[in-house]
C-alpha positions in Angstrom: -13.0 -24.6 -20.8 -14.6 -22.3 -18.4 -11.9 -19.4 -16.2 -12.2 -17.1 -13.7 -9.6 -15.4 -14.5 -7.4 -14.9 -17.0 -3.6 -16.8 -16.1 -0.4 -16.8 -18.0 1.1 -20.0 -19.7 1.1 -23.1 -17.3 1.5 -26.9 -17.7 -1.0 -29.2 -18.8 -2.2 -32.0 -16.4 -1.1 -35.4 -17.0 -2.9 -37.2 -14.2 -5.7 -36.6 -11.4 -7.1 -39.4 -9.2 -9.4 -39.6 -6.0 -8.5 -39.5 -3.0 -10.4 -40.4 -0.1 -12.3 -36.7 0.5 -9.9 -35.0 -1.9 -8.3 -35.2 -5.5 -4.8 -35.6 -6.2 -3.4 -34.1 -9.7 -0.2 -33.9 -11.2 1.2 -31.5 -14.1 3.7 -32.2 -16.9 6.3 -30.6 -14.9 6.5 -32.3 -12.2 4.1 -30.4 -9.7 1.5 -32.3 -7.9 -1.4 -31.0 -5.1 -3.8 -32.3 -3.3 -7.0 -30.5 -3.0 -10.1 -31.3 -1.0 -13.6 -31.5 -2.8 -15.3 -29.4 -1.1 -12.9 -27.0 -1.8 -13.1 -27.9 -5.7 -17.0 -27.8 -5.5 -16.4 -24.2 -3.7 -14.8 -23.0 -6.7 -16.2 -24.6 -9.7 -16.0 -21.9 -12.4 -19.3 -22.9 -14.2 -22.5 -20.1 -15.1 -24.4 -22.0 -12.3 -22.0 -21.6 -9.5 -20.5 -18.4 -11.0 -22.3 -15.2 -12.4 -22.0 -15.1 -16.2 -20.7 -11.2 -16.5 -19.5 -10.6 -12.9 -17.6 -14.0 -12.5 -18.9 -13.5 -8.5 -20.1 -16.4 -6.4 -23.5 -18.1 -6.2 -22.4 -21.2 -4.8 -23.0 -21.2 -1.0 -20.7 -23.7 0.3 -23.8 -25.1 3.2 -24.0 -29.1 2.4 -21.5 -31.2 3.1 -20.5 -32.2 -0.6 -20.3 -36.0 -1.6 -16.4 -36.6 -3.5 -17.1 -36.8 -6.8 -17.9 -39.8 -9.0 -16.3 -39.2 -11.9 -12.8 -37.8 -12.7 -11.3 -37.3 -15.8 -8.6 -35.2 -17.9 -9.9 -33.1 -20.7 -6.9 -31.7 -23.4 -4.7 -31.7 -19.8 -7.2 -30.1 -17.9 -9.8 -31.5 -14.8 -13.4 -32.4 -15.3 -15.5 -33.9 -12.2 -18.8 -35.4 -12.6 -20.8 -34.7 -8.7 -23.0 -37.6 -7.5 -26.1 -34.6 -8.2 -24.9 -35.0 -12.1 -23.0 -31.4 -11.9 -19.8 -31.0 -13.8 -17.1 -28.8 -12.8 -14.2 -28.2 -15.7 -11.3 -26.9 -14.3 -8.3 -24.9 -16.3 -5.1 -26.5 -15.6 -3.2 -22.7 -15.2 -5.9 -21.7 -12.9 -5.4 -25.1 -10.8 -1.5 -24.6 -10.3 -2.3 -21.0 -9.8 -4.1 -21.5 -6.8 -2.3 -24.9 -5.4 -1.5 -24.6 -2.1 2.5 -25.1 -2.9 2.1 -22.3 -5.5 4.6 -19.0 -4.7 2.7 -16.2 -3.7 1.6 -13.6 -5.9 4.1 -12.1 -8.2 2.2 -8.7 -9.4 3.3 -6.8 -5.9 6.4 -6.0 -5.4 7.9 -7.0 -1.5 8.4 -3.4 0.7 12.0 -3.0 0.8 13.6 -0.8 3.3 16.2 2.0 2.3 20.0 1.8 2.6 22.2 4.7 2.9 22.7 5.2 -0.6 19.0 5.0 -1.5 18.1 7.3 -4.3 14.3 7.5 -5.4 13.4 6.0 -8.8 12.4 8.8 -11.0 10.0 8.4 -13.9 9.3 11.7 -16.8 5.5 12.5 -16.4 5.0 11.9 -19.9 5.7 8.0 -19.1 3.4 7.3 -16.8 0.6 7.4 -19.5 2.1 4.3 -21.1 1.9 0.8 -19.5 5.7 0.3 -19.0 6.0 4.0 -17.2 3.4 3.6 -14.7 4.1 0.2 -14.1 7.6 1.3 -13.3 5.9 4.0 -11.2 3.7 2.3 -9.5 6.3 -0.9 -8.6 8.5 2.0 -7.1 6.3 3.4 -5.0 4.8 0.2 -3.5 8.3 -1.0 -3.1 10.4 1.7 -1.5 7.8 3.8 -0.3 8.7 7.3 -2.3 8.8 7.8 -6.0 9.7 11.1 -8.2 7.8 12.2 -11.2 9.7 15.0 -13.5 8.8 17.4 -16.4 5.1 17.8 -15.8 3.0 20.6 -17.2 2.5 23.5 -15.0 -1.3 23.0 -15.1 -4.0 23.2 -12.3 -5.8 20.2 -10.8 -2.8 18.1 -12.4 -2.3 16.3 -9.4 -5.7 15.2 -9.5 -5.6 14.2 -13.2 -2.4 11.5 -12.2 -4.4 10.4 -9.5 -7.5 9.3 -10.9 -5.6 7.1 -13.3 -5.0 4.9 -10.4 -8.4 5.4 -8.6 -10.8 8.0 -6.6 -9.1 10.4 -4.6 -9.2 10.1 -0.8 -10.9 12.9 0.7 -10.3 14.2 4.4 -11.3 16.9 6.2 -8.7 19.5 3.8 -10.5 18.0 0.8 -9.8 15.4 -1.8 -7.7 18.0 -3.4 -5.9 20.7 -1.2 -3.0 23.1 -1.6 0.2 23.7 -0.1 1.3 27.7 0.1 2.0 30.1 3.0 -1.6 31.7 4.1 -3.3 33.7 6.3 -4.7 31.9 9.7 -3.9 28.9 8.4 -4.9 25.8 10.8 -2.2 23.5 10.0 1.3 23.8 10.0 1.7 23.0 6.4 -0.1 26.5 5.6 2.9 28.8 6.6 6.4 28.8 5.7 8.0 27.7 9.1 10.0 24.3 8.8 7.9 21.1 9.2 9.5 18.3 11.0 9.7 14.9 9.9 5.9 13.9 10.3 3.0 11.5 8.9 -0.5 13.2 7.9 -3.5 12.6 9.6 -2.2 10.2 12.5 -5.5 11.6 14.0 -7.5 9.7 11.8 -8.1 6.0 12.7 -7.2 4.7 9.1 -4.6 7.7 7.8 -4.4 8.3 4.3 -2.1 5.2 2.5 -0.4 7.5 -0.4 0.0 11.1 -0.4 1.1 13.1 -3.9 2.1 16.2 -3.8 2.8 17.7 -7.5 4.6 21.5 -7.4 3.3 24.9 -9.5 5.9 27.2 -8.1 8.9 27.1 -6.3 10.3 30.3 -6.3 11.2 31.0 -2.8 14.4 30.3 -0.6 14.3 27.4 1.0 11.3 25.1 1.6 13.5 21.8 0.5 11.9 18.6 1.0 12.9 15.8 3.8 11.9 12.3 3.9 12.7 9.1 5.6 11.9 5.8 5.8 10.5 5.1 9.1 10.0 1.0 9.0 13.8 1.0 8.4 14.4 3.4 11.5 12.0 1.4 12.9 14.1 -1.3 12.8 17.3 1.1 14.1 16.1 1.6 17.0 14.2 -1.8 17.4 18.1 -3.2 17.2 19.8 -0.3 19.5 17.4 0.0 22.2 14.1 -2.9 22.1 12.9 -2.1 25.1 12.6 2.1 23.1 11.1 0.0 20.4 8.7 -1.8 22.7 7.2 1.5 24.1 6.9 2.9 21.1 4.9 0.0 19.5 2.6 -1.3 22.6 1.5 1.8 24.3 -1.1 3.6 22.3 -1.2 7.5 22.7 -3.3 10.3 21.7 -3.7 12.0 18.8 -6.2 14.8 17.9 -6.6 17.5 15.3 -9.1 20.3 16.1 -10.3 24.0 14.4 -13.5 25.7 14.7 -15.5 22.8 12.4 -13.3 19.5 12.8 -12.4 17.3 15.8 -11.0 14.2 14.7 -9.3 12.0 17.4 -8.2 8.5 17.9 -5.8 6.6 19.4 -3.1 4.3 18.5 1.0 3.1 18.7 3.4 5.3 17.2 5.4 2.1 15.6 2.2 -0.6 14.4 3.3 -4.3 14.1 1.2 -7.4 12.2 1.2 -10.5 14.1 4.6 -11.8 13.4 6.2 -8.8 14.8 7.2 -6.9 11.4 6.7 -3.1 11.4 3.3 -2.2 9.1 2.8 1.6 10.0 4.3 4.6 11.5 2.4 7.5 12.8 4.0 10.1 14.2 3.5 13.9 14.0 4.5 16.0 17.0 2.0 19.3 15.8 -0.9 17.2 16.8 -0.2 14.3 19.5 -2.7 15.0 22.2 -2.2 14.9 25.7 -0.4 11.9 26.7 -2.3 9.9 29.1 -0.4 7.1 30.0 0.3 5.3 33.7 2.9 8.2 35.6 4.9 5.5 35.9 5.3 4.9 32.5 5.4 8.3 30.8 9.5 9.0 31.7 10.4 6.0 29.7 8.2 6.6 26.9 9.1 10.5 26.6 13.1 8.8 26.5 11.7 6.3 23.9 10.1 9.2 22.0 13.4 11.4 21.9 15.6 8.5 21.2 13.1 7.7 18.0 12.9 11.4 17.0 16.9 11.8 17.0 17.3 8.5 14.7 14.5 10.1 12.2 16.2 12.9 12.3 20.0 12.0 11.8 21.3 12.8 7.9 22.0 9.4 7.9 18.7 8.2 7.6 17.5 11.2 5.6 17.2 12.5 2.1 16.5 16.0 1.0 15.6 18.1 -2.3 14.1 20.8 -3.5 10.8 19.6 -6.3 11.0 21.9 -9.2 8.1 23.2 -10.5 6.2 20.3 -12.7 7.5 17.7 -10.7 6.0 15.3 -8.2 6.5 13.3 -5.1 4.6 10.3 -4.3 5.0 8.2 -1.1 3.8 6.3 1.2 2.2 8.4 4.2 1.9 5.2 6.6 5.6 4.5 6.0 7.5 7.4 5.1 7.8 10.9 6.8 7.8 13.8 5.0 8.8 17.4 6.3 10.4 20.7 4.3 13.0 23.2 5.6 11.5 27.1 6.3 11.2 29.3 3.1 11.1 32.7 2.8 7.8 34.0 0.7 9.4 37.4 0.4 11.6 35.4 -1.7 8.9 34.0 -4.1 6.0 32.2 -4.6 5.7 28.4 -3.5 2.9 26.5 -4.2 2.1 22.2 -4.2 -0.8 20.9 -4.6 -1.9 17.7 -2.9 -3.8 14.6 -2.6 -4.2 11.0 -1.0 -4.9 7.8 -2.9 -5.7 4.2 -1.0 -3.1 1.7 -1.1 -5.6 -0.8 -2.6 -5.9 1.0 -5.6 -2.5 1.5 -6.4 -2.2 -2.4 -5.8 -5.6 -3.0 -8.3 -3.7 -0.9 -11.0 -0.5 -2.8 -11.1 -2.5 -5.7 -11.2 -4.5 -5.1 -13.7 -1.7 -3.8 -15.8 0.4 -6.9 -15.3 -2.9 -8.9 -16.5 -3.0 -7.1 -19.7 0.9 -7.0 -20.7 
């Protein structure tokens, strides 16, 4: 019986019968679907219509395809004979897979927002080299956005080392690997030891970095704790307190813009991004590098009150967490949902040093995946 994919244990079907344009089948547990022919021929799994190694596509889907002739149950599985003499077999597990009635994928975990008692999930680094650790990991990050590693060696280019376990490293204009001290003319913010406020990378860039890591060498200095907080559920604060704030904040688009004496990257773009059904899908907000705002006159007085109000909820311990990585540990978290921002240290105190790098949310959600295939 020819797959696509591998699927886990799934009823046998007990029945299948034409219908009209379409074929109507029914499992031993009660399930039934109906599912159109041409959609069956789209998908038939055999070497003809599928590559032998790569299991991609040759079928193209350009005649209108005649219902088949024949259909008939195989050991609880589908087998349709096509008026051309073509036979499709079908798994059963793939079929309820893929009905249309079927839940939807169960591999990703649903983004949950924080409550006021949220504490990060923390996994030991020498975990997340076995299936159940980085699963755990992974699941953590995807879900609430932020996830602690703990116990990791004090060993360069580490960061780098967790990351391509997931997938290539996202380079920007810092790098695909880049570090985090106190330096001379530094051209960000992150590169002295002032306090950061609560910020996203890169808003400048018209897809930002998805996941940023940041893995510490030294923390020796006074200060320089970390700050985080979830902005889709301050997102939804201040969508509840004030909507017409909210409404400012997620239909105007504003500028941002990054510049040194080699770069100039610039786009523009909402502070608070909603999908189609009105649910908050991405936050950029970083106050270093928002460009002039250009905006109708009449307009800018209620956005700058939309902006303050925003910045006070981010702000607010309530919403925040806050603590200090030691060295060997790790933060992970979702740069297009989470802000991230540090108190002031002082480096006559001692060294600090992190260093960083982004991932793409599509990888991290091929990994889990992948490892909940194979468990």
């Amino acid at each position: 019986m020819a797959e696509l994919m591998p699927f886990p244990a799934a009823p046998l079907l007990c029945e299948a019968r034409i219908d009209n344009e379409a074929i109507e089948l029914y499992w031993e547990d009660g399930e039934r679907a109906r599912l159109p022919s041409v959609w069956l021929r789209d998908h038939c799994p055999c070497t003809t219509c599928r590559h032998l190694q790569t299991r991609e596509r040759l079928f193209i889907p350009l005649d209108e395809p005649v219902p088949p002739i024949e259909v008939q149950l195989e050991a609880g599985h589908l087998q349709l004979r096509w008026a051309d003499g073509h036979l499709s077999q079908f798994a059963a597990g793939w079929l309820y897979q893929r009905r249309p009635e079927a839940p939807a994928e169960s591999a990703l975990p649903p983004r949950k927002p924080w409550c006021e008692s949220f504490t990060p999930v923390r996994v030991a680094h020498a975990d997340i080299f076995t299936p159940r650790g980085e699963t755990a990991w992974l699941e953590a990050l995807l879900r609430d956005g932020l996830v602690l590693l703990d116990g990791g060696p004090l060993a360069d280019e580490e960061v780098s080392r967790i990351a391509e376990r997931i997938g290539p490293q996202r380079p920007t204009n810092f790098g695909a690997r880049f570090d985090v001290r106190s330096k001379p003319n530094p051209n960000n913010a992150a590169y002295t030891s002032i306090g950061l406020a609560l910020h996203t990378d890169l808003p400048n860039w018209r897809q930002p970095p998805d996941i940023q890591l940041l893995y510490c060498l030294q923390n020796e200095a006074e200060g320089g704790e970390s700050l985080f907080a979830d902005g889709f559920q301050v997102a939804e604060t201040l969508r509840q307190q004030a909507p017409e704030h909210f409404r400012l904040l997620s239909e105007l688009a504003i500028d941002f813009r990054f510049q040194d004496e080699t770069q100039d990257i610039a786009t523009r773009a909402p502070i608070i991004e909603c999908d189609a059904n009105g649910e908050v899908v991405e936050i950029r907000f970083n106050n270093w590098i928002r460009d002039t705002l250009r905006l109708p006159a009449e307009q800018m007085a209620a956005w700058y009150r939309a902006y303050r109000h925003f910045w006070t909820l981010l702000h607010s311990p309530r919403y925040q967490i806050d603590f200090a990585l030691a060295p060997g540990g790790m933060v992970a978290f979702d740069n297009r949902r989470v802000l991230h921002g540090r108190r002031a240290f002082d480096p006559n105190t001692g060294a600090r040093h992190l260093q960083g790098t982004y991932l793409d949310r599509d990888m991290l959600e091929s990994r889990l995946r992948v490892l909940a295939r194979n468990s």
